[in-house]
C-alpha positions as CSV (number, residue, x, y, z in Angstrom):
1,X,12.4,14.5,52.2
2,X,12.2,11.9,55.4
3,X,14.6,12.4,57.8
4,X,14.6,9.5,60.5
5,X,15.5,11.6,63.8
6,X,17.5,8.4,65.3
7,X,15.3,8.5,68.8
8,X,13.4,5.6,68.1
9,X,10.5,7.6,66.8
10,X,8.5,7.6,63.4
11,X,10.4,9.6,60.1
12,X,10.1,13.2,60.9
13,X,9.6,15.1,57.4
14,X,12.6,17.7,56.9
15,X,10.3,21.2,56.4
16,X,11.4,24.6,54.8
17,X,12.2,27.8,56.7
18,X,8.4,28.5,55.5
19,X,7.1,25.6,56.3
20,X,8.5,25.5,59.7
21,X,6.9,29.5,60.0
22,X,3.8,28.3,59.5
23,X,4.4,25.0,61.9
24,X,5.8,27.9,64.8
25,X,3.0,30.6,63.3
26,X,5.9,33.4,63.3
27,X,7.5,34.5,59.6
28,X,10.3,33.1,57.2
29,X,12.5,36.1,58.4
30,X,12.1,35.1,61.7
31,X,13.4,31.4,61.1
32,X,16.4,32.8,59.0
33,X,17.2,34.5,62.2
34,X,16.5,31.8,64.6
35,X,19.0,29.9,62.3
36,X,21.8,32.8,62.0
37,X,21.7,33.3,65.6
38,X,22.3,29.6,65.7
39,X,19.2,28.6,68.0
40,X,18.2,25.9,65.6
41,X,21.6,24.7,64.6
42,X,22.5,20.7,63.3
43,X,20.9,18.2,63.7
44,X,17.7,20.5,63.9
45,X,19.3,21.7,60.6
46,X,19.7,19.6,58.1
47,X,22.9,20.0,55.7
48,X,20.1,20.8,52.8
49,X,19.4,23.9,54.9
50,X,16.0,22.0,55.8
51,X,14.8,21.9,59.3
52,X,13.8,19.3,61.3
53,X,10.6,20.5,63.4
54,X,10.4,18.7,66.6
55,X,14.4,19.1,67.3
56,X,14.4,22.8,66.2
57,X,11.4,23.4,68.8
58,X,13.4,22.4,71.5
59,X,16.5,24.0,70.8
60,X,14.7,26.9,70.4
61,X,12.9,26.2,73.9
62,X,16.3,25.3,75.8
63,X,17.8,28.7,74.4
64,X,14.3,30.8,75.4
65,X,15.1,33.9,77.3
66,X,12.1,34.0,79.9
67,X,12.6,38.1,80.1
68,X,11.6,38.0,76.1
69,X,8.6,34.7,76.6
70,X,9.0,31.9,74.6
71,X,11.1,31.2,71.5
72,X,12.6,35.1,71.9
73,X,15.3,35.9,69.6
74,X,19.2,36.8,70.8
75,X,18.8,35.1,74.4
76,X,21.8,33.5,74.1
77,X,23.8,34.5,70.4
78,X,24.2,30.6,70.0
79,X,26.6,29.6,73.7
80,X,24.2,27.6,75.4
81,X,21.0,28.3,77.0
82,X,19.3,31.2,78.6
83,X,19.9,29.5,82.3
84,X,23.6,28.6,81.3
85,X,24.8,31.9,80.6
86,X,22.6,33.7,83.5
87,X,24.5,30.8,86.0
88,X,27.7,32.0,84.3
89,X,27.2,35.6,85.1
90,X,26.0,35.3,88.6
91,X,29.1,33.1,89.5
92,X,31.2,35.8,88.1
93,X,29.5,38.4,90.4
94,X,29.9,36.2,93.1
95,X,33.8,36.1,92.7
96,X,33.8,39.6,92.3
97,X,32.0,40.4,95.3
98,X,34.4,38.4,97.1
99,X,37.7,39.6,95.8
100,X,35.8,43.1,96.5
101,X,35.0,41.9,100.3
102,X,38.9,40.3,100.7
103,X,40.6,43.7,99.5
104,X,38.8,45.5,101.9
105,X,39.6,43.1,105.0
106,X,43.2,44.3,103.8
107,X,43.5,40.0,102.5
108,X,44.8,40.8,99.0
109,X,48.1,42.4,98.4
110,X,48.5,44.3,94.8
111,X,50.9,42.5,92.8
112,X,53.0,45.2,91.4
113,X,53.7,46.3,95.3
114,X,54.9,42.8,96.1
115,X,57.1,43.1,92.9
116,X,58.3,46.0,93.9
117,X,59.7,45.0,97.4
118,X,60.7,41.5,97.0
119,X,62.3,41.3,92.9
120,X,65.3,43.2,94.1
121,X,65.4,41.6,97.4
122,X,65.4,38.2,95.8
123,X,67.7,39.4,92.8
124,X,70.4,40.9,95.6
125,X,70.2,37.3,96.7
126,X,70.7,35.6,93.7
127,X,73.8,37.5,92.9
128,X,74.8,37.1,96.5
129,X,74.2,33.1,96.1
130,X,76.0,33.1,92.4
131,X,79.0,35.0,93.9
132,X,80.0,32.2,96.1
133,X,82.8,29.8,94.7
134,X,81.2,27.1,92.3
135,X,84.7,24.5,92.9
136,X,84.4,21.7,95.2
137,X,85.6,22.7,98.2
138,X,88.2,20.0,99.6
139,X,89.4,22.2,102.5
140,X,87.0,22.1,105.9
141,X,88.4,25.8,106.7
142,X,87.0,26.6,103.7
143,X,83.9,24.4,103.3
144,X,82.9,26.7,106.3
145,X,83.0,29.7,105.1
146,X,81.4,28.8,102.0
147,X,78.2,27.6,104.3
148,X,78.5,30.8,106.5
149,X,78.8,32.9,103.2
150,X,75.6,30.9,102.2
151,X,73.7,31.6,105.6
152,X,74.7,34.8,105.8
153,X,73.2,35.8,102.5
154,X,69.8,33.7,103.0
155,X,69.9,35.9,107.1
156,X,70.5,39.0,104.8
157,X,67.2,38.4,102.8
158,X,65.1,36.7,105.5
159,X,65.7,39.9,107.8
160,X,64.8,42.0,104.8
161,X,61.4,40.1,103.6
162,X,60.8,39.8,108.0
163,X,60.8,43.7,108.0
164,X,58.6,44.0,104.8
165,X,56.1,41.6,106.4
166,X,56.1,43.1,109.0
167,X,54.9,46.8,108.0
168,X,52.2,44.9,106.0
169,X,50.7,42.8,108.5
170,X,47.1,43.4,109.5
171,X,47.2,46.0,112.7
């Protein structure tokens, strides 16, 4: 079968898995597993389960773990290439070794602590907020105290989160 490879270049012939072992001088079993562990995946494969040479060489190249030497096996269980995933986990390192360095400047807070102080200052606040009349106040006498309940109970909770902030600022 002729498969034209669509890069301009002459019709590539579509080989077995043992023709292509012979091409790559490794076995059969070898290319089955090159193909499971999807380092020669479409269009390197065709949908005949034939493989097209030049195009599974460099799939198998751009996946090449350079700890194992060329064309190794499992470098990369088929989610990019060797350099990809090695990028991947040194970036996740990195961002570890940072979150690391900012909870020991004292930078991070834990979230359940945070929780802990401020849910029921902020629920004692809601209710205080909810308990204030909801009708439209007509009166200015009482217009006023609606605003100084209203200030008093955001004074209340401002005080509260002041002394909180306080005991947990860096010393």
């Amino acid at each position: 079968m002729t498969v034209v490879t669509g890069d301009g270049d002459t019709p590539e012939e579509a080989l077995t898995f043992e023709a292509f072992a012979r091409v790559i001088g490794k076995s059969r079993p070898y290319v089955s597993a090159l193909v499971k562990n999807g380092r020669i995946r479409p269009p390197a494969l065709t949908p005949e389960r034939k493989i097209l040479a030049s195009l599974a060489q460099q799939q198998i190249a751009d996946g090449a773990d350079p700890a194992r030497g060329p064309g190794g096996l499992g470098a990369t269980g088929g989610e990019g290439t060797y350099a990809t995933q090695k990028a991947r986990l040194t970036a996740a390192q990195a961002e570890q070794a940072e979150l690391a360095l900012r909870e020991r400047r004292g930078e991070l807070v834990d979230r359940a602590a945070v929780a802990d102080v401020f849910g029921p200052l902020l629920r004692k606040l809601r209710d205080d907020l909810v308990g204030i009349p909801r009708d439209i106040v007509s009166d200015p006498e009482e217009a006023d105290r609606c605003e100084e309940a209203i200030t008093a109970a955001l004074e209340g909770v401002s005080a509260e989160i002041l002394t909180y902030a306080g005991d947990a600022g860096p010393g």
